[in-house]
C-alpha positions as CSV (number, residue, x, y, z in Angstrom):
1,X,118.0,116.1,103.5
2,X,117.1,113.8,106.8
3,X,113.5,112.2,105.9
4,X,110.5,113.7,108.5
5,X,109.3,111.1,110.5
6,X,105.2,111.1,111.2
7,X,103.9,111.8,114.0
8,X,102.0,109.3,115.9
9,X,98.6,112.1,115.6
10,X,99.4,113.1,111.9
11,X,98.9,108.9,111.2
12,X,95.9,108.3,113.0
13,X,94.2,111.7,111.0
14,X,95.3,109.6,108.2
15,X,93.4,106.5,109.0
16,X,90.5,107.9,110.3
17,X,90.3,109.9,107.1
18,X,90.7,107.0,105.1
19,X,88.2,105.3,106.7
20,X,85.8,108.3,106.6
21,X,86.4,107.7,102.2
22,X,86.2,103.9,101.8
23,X,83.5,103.0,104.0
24,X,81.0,105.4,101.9
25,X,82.3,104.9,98.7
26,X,82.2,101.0,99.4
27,X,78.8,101.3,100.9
28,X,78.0,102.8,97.6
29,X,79.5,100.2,95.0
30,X,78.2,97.3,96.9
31,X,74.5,99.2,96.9
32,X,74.4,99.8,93.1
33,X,76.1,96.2,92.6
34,X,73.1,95.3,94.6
35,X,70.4,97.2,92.5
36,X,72.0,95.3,89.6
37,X,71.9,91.9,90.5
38,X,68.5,92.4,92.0
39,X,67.3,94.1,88.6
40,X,69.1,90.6,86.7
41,X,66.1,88.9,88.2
42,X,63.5,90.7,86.2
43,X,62.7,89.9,82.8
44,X,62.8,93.4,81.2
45,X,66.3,94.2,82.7
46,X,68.3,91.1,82.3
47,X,70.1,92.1,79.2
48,X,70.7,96.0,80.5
49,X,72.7,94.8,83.9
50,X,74.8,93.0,82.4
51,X,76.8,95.6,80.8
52,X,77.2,97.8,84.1
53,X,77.3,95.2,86.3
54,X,80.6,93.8,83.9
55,X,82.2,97.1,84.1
56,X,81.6,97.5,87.5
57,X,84.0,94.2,88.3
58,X,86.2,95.6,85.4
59,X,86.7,99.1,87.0
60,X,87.1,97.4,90.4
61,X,89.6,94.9,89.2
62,X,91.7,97.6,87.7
63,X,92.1,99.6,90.1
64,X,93.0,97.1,92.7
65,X,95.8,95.9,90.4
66,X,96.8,99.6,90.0
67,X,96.9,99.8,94.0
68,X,98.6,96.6,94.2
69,X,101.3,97.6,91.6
70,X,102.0,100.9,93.6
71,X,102.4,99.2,97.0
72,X,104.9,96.6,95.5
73,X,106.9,99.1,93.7
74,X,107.6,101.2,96.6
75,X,104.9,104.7,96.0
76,X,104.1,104.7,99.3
77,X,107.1,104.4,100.8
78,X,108.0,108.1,101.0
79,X,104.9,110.4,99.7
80,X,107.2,113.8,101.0
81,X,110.1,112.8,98.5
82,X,108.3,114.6,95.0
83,X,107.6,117.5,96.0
84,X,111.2,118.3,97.3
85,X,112.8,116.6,94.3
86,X,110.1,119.0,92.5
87,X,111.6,122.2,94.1
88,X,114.9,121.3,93.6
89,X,115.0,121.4,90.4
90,X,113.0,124.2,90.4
91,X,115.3,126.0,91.9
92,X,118.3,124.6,89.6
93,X,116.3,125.6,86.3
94,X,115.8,128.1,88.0
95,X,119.6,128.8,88.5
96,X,119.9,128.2,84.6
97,X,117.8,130.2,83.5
98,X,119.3,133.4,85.2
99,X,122.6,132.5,83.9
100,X,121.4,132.4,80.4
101,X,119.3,135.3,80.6
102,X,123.0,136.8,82.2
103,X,124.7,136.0,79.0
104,X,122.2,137.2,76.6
105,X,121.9,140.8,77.9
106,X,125.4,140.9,78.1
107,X,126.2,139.7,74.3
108,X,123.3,141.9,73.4
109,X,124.6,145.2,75.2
């Protein structure tokens, strides 16, 4: 099977949709980060932040290692290759499975 190769629009759909996720969902940490920190400064909240604020960098840390392990190890290399390997053995179980089901009804009949 000959790998597809992208097309130039089918990238750029790609990027701009990426885009269209992180800058939100960045906007969005760095906001609450924000509310945090500034809540730090209070008396009554100082000891409440901490917590989030900790799992916040925890979270973040974890899933840039995740992403970083992914990229060296090759997962984004070919995202079409799965679901093909997924359907051919699909179709060999599949295969299998109809020549077992074969042999039972003959033995049985």
């Amino acid at each position: 099977m000959t790998p597809r190769i992208e097309s130039r629009g089918k990238r750029i759909t790609i990027l701009v949709m990426a885009i269209g996720i992180l800058i939100p969902g960045g906007y969005g940490f760095i906001e609450k980060l924000i509310q945090f920190v500034r809540t730090l400064n209070t008396e009554t909240g100082a000891g409440f932040t901490i917590i989030p604020i900790s799992n916040y960098f925890l979270i973040a840390a974890g899933m840039a290692c995740m992403l970083a392990w992914a990229i060296a190890n090759g997962m984004f290399h070919d995202i079409e290759k799965p679901k093909y390997t997924m359907l051919e053995s699909e179709a060999e179980l599949d295969a299998l499975n109809h020549g077992v089901g074969d042999e039972r009804n003959h033995s049985n009949g």
